[in-house]
C-alpha positions in Angstrom: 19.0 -42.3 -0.7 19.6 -43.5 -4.2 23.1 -44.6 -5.4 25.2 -42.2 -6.5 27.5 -41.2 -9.4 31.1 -40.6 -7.8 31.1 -37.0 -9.5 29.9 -34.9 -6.6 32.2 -37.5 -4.5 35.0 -36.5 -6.3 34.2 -32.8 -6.2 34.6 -32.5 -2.9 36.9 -34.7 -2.2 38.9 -32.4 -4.2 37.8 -29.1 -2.4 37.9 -30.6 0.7 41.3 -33.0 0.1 40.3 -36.2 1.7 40.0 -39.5 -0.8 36.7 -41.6 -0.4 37.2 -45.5 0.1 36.6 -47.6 -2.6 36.0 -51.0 -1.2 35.5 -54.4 -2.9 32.5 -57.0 -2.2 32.0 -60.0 -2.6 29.3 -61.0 0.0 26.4 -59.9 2.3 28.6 -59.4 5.3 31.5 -57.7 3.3 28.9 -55.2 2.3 27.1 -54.9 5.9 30.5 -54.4 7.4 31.8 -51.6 4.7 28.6 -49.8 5.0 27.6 -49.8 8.8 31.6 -48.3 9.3 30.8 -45.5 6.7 27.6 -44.9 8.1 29.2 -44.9 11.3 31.6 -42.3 10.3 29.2 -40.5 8.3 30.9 -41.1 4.9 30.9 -41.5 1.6 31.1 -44.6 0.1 32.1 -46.7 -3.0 31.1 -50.1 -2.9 33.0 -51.8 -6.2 32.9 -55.6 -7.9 35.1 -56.9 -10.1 34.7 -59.4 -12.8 36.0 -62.3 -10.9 33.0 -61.0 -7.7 30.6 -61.0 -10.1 31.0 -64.6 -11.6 31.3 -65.5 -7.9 27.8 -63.4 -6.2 25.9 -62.6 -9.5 24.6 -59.1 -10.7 21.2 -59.7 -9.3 22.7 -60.2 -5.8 24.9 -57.3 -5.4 22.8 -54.9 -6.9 20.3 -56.3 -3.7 22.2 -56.7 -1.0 23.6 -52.7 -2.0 19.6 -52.1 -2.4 19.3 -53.1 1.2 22.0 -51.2 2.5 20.3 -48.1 0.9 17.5 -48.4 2.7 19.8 -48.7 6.3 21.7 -46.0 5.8 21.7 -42.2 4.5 25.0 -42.3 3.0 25.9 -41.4 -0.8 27.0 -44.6 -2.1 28.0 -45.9 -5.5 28.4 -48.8 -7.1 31.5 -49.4 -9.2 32.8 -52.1 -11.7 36.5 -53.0 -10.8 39.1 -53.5 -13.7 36.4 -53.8 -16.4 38.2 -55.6 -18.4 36.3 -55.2 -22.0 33.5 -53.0 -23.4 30.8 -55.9 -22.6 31.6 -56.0 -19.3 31.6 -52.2 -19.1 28.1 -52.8 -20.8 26.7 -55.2 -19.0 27.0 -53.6 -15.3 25.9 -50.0 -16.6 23.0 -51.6 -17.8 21.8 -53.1 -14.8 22.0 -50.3 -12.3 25.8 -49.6 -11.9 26.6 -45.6 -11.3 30.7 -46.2 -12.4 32.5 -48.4 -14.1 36.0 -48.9 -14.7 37.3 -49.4 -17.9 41.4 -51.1 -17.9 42.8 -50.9 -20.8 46.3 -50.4 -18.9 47.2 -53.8 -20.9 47.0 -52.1 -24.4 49.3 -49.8 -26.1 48.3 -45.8 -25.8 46.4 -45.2 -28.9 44.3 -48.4 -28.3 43.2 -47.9 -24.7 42.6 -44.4 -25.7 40.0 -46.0 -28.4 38.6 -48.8 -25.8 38.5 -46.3 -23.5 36.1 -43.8 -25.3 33.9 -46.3 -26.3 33.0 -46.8 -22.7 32.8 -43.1 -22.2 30.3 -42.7 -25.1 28.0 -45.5 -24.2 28.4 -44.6 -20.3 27.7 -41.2 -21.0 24.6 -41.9 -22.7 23.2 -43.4 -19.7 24.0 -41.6 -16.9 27.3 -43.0 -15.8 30.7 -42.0 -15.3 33.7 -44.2 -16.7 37.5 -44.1 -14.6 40.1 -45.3 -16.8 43.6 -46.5 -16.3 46.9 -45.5 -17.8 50.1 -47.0 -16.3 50.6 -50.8 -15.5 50.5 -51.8 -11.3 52.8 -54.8 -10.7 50.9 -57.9 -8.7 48.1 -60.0 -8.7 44.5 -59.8 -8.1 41.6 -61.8 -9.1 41.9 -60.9 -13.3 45.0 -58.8 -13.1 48.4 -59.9 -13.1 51.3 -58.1 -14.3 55.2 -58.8 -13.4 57.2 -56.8 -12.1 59.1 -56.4 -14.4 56.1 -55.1 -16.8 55.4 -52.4 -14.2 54.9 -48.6 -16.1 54.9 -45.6 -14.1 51.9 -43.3 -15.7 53.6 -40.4 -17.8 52.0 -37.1 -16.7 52.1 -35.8 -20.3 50.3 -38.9 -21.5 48.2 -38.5 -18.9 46.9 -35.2 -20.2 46.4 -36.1 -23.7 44.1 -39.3 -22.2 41.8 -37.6 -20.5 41.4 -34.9 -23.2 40.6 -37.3 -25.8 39.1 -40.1 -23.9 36.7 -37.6 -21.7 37.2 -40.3 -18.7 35.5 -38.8 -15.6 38.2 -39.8 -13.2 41.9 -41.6 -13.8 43.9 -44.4 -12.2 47.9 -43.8 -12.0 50.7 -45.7 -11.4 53.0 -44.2 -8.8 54.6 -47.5 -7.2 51.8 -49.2 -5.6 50.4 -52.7 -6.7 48.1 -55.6 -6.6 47.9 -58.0 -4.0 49.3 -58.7 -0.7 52.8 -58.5 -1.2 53.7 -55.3 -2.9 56.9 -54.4 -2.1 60.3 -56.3 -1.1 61.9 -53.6 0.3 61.2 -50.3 1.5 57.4 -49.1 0.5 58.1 -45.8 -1.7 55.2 -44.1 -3.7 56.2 -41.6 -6.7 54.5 -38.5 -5.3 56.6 -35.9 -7.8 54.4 -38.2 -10.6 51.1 -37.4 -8.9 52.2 -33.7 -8.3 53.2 -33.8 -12.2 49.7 -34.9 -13.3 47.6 -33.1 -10.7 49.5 -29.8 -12.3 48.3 -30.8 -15.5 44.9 -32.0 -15.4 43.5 -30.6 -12.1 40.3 -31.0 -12.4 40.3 -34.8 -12.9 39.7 -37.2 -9.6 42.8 -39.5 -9.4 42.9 -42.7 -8.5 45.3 -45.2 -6.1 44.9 -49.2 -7.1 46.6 -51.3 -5.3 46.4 -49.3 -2.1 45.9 -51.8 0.7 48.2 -51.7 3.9 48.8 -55.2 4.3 48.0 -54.3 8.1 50.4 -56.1 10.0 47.9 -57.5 12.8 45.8 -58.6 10.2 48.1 -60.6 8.8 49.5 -61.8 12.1 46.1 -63.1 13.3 45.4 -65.3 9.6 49.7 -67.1 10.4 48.8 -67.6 14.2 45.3 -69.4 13.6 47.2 -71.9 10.7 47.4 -69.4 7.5 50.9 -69.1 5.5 51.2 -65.5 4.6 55.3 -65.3 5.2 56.5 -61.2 4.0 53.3 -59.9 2.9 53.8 -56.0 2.9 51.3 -53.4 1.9 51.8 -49.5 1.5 51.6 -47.9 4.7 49.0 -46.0 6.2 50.8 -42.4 6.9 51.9 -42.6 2.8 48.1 -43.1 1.6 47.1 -40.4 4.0 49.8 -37.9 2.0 47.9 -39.4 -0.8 44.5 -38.7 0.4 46.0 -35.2 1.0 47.8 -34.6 -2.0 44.9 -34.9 -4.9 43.9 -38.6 -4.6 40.1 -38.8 -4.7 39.6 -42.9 -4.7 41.7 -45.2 -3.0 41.2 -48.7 -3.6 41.1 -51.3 -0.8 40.4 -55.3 -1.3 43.5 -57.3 0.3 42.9 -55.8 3.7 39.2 -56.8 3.7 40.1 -60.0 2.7 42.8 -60.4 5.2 40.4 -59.5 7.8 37.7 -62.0 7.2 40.2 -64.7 7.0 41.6 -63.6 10.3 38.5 -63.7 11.8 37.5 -66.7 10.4 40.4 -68.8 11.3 40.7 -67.8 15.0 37.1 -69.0 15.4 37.4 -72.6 13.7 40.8 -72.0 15.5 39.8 -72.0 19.2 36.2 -73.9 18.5 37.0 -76.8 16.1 33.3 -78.1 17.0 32.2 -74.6 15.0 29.7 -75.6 12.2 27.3 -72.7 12.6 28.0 -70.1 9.7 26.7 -67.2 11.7 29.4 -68.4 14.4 32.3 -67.2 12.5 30.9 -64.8 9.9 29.5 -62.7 12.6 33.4 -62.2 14.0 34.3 -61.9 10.3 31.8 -59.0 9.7 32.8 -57.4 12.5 36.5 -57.2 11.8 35.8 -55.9 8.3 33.4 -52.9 9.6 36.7 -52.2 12.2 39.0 -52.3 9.3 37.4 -49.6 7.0 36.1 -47.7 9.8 39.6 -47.0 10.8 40.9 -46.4 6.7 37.9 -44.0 6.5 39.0 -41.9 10.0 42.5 -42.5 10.4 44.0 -42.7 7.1 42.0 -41.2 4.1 40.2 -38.4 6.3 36.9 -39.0 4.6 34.8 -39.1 8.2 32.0 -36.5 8.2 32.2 -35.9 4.9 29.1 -37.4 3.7 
């Protein structure tokens, strides 16, 4: 099978009310483990790089090692650009082979991420590939993104309308309380679901999208402080809130900070209890693993996308 647009994705998702896993790569056993659990699970799948995973694996790689896990598996996957941060970007990557791209001009002021915005729709258009925008700032970091706390938005649902009418964005990321990051909340974890109501009333035929949306999974993080990490508080939103997501009108939920956590995990518990360890295959092969357990269980358990595909 070819890769995919998200469109049909995103139509059923919301028909059918589940959210299809968006999951960042970086590597060649971060893809193998993301796509062997969706295949697994027969589901849908977006495989997504961001700016700072392109610098880091190249174009020409990921667009291979994806190419390859096409011709495993008989999945519908797409590939996505993560926080595009500038028309070029947006360019480059529709250009060589990506079916989405994400355009974030969260960082601008309404009228001029509205006109950023619809210049990637126009030129992604033109070739065949659909464009998700953002309107609302998420608090934390991640690779390129970093916004305080205190510069945290909630997305307007009014706004929200007018965007998508005038940008013509084919899917939209909100702001509703989650965030970047492994440490996204101090207190309580509490997502704005009268906000995501709001805008699903208003424009219902647009896919929405969570950022932000790791779990922070407890054990993960347990296992990367026992084997020598320091990850003191880290808190993610938990799994029961994005399955109300997944079954509440959000079509794409974003996951990088558990994959990440996961490989490290792994990782350290081999060099842990084997300090001779040299061999590469030695501890990515744990790694891999651990990541194709880790979205396997997001795909069943939590955004309800298994069988889907």
């Amino acid at each position: 099978m070819p890769l995919v647009t998200t469109k049909e994705m995103f139509e059923k998702s919301m028909k059918e009310h589940f959210a299809v896993g968006a999951f960042n790569v970086n590597n060649m056993e971060i893809i193998q483990g993301i796509v062997d659990a969706a295949a697994k699970e027969n589901s849908p799948v977006i495989l997504q790089a961001s700016s700072g995973a392109i610098k880091y694996a190249r174009i020409p790689y990921l667009r291979k090692m994806i190419e390859a896990a096409l011709e495993e598996h008989d999945i519908p996957i797409a590939l996505h650009l993560d926080h595009g941060p500038d028309f070029e970007t947006c360019k480059m990557c529709i250009d060589n082979g990506f079916t989405s791209v994400m355009i974030d001009g969260s960082k601008y002021d309404f009228e001029e991420n509205i006109s950023l915005t619809k210049k990637v729709v126009d030129y992604a258009h033109a070739h065949g590939v659909v464009v998700e925008a953002e309107l609302g700032k998420l608090a934390g970091i991640e690779d390129d993104v970093n916004v305080s706390e205190e510069d945290a938005i909630y997305t307007d649902p009014e706004q929200a309308k007018e965007f998508v009418e005038r940008t013509g964005c084919d899917s939209l990321a909100i702001a509703i309380g989650t965030s970047h990051g492994a440490y996204k909340f101090k207190g309580e974890a509490k997502l704005r679901f009268d906000i995501l109501a709001k805008i699903k009333e208003l424009i219902p035929n647009t896919p929405i999208v969570l950022h932000g949306a790791s779990t922070v999974i407890p054990e993960l993080v347990e296992k990367c402080n026992k084997y020598g990490g320091n990850i003191p508080g880290a808190k993610g939103v938990p799994d029961e809130m994005l399955r109300e997501a997944s079954l509440s009108g959000v079509s794409k939920i974003n996951v990088d900070t558990d994959l990440r956590l996961a490989m490290t995990g792994a990782i350290r518990e081999v060099f842990a209890e084997d300090p001779s360890a040299f061999d590469p295959r030695k501890y990515l092969t744990p790694a891999r693993a651990k990541i194709e357990e880790t979205v396997a269980h997001k795909i069943k358990d939590v955004f309800c996308s298994s069988n889907k595909a």
